[in-house]
C-alpha positions as CSV (number, residue, x, y, z in Angstrom):
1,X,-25.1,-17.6,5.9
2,X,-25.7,-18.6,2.7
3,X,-23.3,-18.4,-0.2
4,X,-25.5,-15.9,-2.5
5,X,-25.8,-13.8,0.6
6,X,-22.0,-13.6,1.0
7,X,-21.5,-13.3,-3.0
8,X,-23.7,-10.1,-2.9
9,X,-22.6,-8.5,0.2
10,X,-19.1,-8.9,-1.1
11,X,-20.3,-7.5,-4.6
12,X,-22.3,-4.5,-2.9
13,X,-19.2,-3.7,-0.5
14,X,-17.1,-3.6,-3.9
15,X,-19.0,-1.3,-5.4
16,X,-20.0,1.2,-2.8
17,X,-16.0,1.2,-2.4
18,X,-16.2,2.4,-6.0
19,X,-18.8,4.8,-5.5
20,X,-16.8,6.0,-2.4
21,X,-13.6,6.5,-5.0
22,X,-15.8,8.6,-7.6
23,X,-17.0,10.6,-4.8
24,X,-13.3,11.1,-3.4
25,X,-12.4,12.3,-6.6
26,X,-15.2,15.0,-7.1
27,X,-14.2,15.9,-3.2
28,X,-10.9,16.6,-4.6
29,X,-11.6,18.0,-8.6
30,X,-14.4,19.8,-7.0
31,X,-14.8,23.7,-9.0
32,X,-16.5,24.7,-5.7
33,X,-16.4,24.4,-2.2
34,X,-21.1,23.6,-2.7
35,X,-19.7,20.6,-5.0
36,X,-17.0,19.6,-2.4
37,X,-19.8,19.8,0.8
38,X,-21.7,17.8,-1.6
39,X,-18.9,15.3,-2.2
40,X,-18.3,15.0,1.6
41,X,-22.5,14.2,2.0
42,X,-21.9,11.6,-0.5
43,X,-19.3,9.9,1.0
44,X,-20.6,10.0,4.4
45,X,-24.3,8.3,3.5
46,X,-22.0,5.6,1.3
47,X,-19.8,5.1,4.6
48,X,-23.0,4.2,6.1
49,X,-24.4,2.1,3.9
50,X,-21.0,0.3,3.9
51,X,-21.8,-0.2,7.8
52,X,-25.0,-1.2,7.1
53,X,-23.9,-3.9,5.2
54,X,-20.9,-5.3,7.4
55,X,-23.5,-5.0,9.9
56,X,-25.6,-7.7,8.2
57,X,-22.4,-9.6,7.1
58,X,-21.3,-9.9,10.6
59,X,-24.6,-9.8,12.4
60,X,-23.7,-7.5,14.8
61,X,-25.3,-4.5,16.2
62,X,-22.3,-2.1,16.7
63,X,-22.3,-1.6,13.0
64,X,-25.9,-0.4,13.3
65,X,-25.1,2.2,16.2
66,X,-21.4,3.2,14.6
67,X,-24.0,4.1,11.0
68,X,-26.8,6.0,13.2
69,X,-23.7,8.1,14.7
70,X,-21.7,8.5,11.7
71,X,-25.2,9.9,9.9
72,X,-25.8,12.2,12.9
73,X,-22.4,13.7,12.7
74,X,-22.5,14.0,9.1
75,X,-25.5,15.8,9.2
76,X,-24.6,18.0,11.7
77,X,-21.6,19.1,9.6
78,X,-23.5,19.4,6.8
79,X,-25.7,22.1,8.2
80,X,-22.7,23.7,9.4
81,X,-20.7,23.9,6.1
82,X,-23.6,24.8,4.8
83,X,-24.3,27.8,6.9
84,X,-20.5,28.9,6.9
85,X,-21.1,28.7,3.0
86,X,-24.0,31.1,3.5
87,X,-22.7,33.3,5.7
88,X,-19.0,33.1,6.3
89,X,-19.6,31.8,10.1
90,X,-20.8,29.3,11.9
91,X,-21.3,31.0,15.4
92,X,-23.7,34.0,15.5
């Protein structure tokens, strides 16, 4: 691996690590719970990006499955935040 290659996965990591930080904080400072689902979106589609990335880095295919899982999760809780949001429950 080249050396510009390592320089700018090191320099992307960094600042999806930052990115990751800001969205922490609105997870926490969050004036409602749709800004706080919104936060938690955030940092789950930057969590996989940061996958995607060491998946590259290390050329390695687990990092490819571990983001494809993490974004189906995600998703999954998403809706169903989303829907308790709505309505108040989950389960019909």
């Amino acid at each position: 691996m080249s050396s510009l290659l390592t320089m700018a996965i090191t320099a992307t990591v960094v600042m999806y690590l930052l990115a990751m930080g800001l969205g922490l904080a609105r997870l926490l400072r969050g004036p409602s719970a749709q800004d706080r689902v919104l936060a938690v979106d955030f940092l789950y589609v930057v969590g996989m990006l940061v996958m995607l990335v060491l998946a590259i880095r290390y050329d390695s295919d687990m990092y490819f499955e571990g983001a494809l899982l993490m974004v189906l999760f995600g998703f999954v809780g998403s809706v169903a935040l989303a829907k308790f949001l709505l309505r108040g429950e989950v389960i019909e």
